[in-house]
KOLGU-155988 format. One record per residue: x, z, y of N, C-alpha, C in turn; residue in three letters; residue number from 1. Coordinates in nm, 4 decimals, padded with zeros to 6 digits, always signed. Layout:
      n_X      n_Z      n_Y     ca_X     ca_Z     ca_Y      c_X      c_Z      c_Y vovex lokol
        X        Z        Y        X        Z        Y        X        Z        Y   Ala   NUM
...
***
This chain:
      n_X      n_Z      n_Y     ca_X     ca_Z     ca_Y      c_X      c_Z      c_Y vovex lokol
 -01.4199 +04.0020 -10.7628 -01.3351 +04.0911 -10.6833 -01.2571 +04.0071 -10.5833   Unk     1
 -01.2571 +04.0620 -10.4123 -01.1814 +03.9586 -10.3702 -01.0861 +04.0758 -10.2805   Unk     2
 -00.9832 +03.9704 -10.3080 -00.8346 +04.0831 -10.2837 -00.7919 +04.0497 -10.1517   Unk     3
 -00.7417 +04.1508 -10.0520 -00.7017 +04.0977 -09.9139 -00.5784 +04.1906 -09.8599   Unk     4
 -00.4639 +04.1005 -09.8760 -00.3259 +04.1675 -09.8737 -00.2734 +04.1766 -09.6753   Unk     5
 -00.2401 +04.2506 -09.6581 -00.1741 +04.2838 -09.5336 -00.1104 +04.3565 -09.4727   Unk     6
 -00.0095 +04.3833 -09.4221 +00.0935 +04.4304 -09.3754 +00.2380 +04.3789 -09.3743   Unk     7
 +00.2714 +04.2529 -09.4025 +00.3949 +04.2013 -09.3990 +00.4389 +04.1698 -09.2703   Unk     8
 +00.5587 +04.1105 -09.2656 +00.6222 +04.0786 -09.1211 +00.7686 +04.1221 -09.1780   Unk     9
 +00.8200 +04.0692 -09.0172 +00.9468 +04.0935 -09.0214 +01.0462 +04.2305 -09.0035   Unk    10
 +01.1416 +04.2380 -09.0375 +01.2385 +04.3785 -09.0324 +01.3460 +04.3596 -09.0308   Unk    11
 +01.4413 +04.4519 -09.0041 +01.5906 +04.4651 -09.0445 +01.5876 +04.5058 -09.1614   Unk    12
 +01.6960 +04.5239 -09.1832 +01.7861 +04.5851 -09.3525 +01.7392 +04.7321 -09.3386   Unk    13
 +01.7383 +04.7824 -09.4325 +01.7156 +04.9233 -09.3987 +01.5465 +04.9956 -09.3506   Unk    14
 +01.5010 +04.8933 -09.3219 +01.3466 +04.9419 -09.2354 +01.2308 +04.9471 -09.3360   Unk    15
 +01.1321 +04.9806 -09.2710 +01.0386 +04.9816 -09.3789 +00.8637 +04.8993 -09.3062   Unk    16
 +00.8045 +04.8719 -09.4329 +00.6792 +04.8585 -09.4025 +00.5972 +04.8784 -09.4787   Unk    17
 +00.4711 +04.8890 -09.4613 +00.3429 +04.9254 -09.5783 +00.2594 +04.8134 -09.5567   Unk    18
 +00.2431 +04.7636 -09.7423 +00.1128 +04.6704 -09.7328 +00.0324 +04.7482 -09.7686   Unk    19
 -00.1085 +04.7126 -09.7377 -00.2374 +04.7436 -09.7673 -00.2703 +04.5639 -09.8842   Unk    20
 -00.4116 +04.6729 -09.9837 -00.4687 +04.5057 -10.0297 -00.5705 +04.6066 -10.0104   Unk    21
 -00.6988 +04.5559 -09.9364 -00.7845 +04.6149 -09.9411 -00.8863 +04.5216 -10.0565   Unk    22
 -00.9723 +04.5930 -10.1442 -01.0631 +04.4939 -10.2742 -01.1856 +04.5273 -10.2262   Unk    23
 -01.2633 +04.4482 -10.2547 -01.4474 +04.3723 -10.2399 -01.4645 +04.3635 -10.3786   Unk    24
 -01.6129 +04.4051 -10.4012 -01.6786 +04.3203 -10.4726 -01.6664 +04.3947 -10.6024   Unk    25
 -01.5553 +04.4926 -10.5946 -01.5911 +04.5918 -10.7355 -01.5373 +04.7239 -10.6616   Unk    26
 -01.5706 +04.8138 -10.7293 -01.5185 +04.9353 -10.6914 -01.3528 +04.9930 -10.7445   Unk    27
 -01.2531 +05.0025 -10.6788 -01.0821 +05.0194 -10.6664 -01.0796 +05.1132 -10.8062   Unk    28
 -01.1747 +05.2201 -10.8401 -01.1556 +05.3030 -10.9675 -01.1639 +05.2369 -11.1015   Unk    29
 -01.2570 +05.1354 -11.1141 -01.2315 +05.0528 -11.2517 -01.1167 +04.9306 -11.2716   Unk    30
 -01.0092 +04.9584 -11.1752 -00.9061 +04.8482 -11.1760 -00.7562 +04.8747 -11.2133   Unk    31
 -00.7213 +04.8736 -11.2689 -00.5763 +04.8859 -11.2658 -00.5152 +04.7893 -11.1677   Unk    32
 -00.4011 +04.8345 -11.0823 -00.3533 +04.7517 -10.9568 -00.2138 +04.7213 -10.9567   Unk    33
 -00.1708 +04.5546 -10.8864 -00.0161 +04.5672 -10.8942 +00.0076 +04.5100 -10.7846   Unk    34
 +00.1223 +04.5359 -10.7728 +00.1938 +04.4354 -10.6521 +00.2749 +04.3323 -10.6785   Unk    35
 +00.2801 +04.1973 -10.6919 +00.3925 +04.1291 -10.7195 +00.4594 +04.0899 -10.5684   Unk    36
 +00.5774 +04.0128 -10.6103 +00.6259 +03.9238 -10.5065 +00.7108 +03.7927 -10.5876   Unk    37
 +00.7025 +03.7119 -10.4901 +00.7804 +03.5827 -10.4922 +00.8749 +03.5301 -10.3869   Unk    38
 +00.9920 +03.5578 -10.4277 +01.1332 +03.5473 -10.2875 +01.1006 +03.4107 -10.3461   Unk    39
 +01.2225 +03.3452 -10.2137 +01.2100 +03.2139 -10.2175 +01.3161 +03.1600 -10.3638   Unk    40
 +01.2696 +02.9969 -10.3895 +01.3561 +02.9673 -10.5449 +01.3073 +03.0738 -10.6553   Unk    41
 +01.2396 +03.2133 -10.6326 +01.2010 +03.2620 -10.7436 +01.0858 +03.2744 -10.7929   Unk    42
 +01.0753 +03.2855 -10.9224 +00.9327 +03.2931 -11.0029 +00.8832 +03.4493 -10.9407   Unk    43
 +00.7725 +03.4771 -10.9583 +00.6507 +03.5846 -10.9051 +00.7277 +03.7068 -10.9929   Unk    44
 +00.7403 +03.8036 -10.9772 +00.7629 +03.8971 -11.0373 +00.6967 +04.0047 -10.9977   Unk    45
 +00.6701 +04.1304 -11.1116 +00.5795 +04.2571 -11.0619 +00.7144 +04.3284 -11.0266   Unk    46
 +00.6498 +04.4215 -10.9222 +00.7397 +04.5281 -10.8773 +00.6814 +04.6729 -10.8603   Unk    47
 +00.5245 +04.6711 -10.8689 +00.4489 +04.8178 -10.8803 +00.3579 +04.8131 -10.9611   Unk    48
 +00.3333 +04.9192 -11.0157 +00.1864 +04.9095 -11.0617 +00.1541 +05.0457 -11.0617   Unk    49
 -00.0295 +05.0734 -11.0635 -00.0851 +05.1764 -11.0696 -00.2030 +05.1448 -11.1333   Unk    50
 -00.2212 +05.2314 -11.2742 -00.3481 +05.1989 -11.3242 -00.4753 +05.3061 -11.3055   Unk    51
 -00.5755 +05.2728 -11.3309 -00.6881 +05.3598 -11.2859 -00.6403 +05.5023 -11.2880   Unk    52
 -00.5770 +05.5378 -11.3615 -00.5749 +05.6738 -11.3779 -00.4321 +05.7328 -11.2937   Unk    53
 -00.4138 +05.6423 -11.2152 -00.2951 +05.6903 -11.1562 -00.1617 +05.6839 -11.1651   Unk    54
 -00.1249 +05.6318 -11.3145 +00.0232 +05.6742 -11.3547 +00.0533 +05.4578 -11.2972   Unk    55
 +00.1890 +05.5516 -11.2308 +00.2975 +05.4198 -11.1647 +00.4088 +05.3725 -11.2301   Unk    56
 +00.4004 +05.2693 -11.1995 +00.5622 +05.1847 -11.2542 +00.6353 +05.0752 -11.1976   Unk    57
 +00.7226 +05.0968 -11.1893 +00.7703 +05.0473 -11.1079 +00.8956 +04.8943 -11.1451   Unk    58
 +00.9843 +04.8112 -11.1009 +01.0973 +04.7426 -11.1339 +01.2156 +04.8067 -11.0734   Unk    59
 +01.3194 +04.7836 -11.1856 +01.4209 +04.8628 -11.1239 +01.4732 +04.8286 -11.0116   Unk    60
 +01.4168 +04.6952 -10.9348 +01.4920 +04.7124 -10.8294 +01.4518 +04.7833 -10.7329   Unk    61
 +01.3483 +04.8444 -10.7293 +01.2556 +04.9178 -10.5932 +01.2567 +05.0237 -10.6647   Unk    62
 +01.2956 +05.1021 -10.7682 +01.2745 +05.2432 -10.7739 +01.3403 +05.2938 -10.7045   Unk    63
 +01.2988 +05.4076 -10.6533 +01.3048 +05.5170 -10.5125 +01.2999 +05.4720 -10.3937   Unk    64
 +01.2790 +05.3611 -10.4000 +01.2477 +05.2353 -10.2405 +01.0996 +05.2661 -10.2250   Unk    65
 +01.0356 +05.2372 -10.3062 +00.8883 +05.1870 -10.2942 +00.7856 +05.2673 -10.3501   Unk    66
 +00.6772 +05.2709 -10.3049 +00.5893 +05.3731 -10.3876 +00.4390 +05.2804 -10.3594   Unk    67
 +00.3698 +05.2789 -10.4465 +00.2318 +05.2398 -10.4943 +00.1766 +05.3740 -10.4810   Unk    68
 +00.0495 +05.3464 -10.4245 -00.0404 +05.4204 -10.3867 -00.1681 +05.3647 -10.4100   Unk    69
 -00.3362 +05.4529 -10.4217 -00.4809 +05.3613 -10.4314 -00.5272 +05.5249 -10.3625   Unk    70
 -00.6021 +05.4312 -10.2403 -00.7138 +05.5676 -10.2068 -00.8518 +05.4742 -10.2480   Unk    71
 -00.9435 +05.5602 -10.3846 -01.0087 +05.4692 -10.4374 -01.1807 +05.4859 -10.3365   Unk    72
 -01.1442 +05.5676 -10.2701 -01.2539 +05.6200 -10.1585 -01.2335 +05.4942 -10.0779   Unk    73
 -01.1360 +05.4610 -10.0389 -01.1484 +05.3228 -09.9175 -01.0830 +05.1675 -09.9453   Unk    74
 -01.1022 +05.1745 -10.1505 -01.0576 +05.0545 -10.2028 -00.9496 +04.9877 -10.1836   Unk    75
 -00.8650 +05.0593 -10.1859 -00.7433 +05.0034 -10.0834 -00.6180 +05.0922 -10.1716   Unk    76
 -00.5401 +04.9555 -10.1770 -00.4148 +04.9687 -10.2576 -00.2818 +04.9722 -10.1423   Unk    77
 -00.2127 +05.0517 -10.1687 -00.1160 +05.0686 -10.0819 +00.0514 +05.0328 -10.1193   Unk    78
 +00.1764 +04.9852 -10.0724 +00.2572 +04.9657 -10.0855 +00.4083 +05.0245 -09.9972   Unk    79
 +00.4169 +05.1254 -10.0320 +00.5181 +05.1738 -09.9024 +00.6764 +05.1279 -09.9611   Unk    80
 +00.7030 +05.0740 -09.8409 +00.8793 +04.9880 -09.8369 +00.9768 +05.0702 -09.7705   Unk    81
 +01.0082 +05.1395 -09.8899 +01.1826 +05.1863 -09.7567 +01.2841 +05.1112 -09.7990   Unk    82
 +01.3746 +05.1491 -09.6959 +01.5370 +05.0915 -09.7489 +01.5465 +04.9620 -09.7781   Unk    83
 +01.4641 +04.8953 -09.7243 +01.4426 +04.7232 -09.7297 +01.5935 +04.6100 -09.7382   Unk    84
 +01.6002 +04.5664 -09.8038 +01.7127 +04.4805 -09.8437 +01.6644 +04.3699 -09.7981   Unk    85
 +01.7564 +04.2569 -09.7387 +01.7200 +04.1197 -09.7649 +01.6775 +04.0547 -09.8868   Unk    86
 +01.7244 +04.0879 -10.0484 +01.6618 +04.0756 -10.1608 +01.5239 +04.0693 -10.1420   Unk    87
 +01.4679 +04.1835 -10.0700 +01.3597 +04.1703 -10.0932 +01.2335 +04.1185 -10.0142   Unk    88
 +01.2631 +04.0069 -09.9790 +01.2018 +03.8725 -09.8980 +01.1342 +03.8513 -09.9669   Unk    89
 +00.9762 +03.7963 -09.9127 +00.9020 +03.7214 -10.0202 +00.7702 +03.7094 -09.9907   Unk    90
 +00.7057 +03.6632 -10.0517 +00.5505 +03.6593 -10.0773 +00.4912 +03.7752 -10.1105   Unk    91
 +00.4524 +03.8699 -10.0913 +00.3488 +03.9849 -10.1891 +00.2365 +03.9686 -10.2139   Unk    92
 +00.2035 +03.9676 -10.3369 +00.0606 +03.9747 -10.3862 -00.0092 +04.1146 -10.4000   Unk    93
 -00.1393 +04.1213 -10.4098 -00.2306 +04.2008 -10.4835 -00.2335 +04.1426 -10.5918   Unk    94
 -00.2507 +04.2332 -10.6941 -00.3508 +04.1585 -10.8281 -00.4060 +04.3158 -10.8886   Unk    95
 -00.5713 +04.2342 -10.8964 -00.6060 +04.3713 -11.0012 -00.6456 +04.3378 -11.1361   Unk    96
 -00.6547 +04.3794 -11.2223 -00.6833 +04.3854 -11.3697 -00.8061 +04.4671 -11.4431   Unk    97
 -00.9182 +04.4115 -11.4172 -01.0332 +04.4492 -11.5092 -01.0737 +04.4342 -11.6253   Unk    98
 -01.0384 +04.5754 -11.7502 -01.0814 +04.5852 -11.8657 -01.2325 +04.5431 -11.8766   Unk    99
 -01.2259 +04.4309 -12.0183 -01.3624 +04.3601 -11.9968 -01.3927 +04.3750 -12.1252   Unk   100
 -01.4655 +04.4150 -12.2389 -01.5196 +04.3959 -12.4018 -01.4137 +04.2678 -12.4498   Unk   101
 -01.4313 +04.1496 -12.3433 -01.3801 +04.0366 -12.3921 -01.2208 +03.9847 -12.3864   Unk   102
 -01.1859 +04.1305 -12.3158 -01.0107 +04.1249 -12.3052 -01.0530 +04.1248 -12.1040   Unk   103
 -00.8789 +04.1223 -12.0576 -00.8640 +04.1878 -11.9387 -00.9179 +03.9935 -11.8208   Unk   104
 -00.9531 +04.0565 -11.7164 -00.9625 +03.9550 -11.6263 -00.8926 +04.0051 -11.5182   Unk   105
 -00.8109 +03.9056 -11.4512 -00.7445 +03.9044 -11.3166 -00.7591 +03.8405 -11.2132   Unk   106
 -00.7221 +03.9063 -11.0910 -00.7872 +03.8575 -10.9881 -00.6377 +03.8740 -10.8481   Unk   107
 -00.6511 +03.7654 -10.7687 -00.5359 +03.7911 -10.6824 -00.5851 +03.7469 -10.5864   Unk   108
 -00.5129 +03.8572 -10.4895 -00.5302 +03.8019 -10.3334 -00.3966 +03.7093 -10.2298   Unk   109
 -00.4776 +03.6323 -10.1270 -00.3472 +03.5628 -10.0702 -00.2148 +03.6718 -10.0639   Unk   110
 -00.0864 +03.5965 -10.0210 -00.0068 +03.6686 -10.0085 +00.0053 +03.7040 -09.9067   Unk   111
 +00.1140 +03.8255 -09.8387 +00.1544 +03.8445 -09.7285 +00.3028 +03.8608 -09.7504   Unk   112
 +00.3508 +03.8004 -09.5827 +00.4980 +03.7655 -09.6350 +00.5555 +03.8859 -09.5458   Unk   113
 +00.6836 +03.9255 -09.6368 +00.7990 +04.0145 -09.5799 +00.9318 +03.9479 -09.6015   Unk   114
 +00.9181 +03.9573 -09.4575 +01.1030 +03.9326 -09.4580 +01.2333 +04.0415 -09.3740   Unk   115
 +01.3138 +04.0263 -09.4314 +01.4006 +04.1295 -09.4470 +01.5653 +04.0756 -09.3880   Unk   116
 +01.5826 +04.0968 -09.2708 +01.7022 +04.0069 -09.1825 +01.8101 +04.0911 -09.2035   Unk   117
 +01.9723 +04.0660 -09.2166 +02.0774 +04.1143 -09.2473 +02.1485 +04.1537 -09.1311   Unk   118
***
């Protein structure tokens, strides 16, 4: 599976943006999907997820900010940003998660960076 994250850039406080990860190489319905990020000085943390079947979750710091989305017709995982804080600067990842007989395998795509000016 190869993961390809995009839509970051820069913003004010308050603004918004949408990543896309668009996935190769398997089909978006057998995956459970997340979004992490990594601000600067910090370890990677998840902030969305959506598993095959749809149901989302989120970190408390982006609930009602952010919404995870998958249109599994055009493989493509979605990330919508409102109300953008400087907090939330960083790296974003894709990662998807394929149930395997032999336990789960993961897969991540480069990051794309958002930054968030005061």
């Amino acid at each position: 599976v190869q993961l390809q994250a995009s839509g970051g850039g820069l913003v004010q406080a308050g603004g918004s943006l949408r990543l896309s990860c668009a996935a190769s190489g398997r089909t978006l319905s057998f995956l459970d999907m997340n979004w992490y990020r990594q601000g600067p000085g910090k370890q990677r943390e998840v902030v969305a997820s959506i598993t095959r079947g749809g149901s989302t979750n989120y970190a408390d710091s982006v609930k009602g900010r952010f919404t995870i989305s998958r249109d599994n017709a055009e493989n493509t995982v979605y990330l919508q940003m409102n109300s953008l804080k400087p907090e939330d600067t960083g790296d974003y990842y894709c990662n998807a998660v394929e149930a395997l007989l032999t336990g789960p395998r993961y897969y991540w795509g480069r990051g794309t960076l958002v930054t968030v000016s005061s």
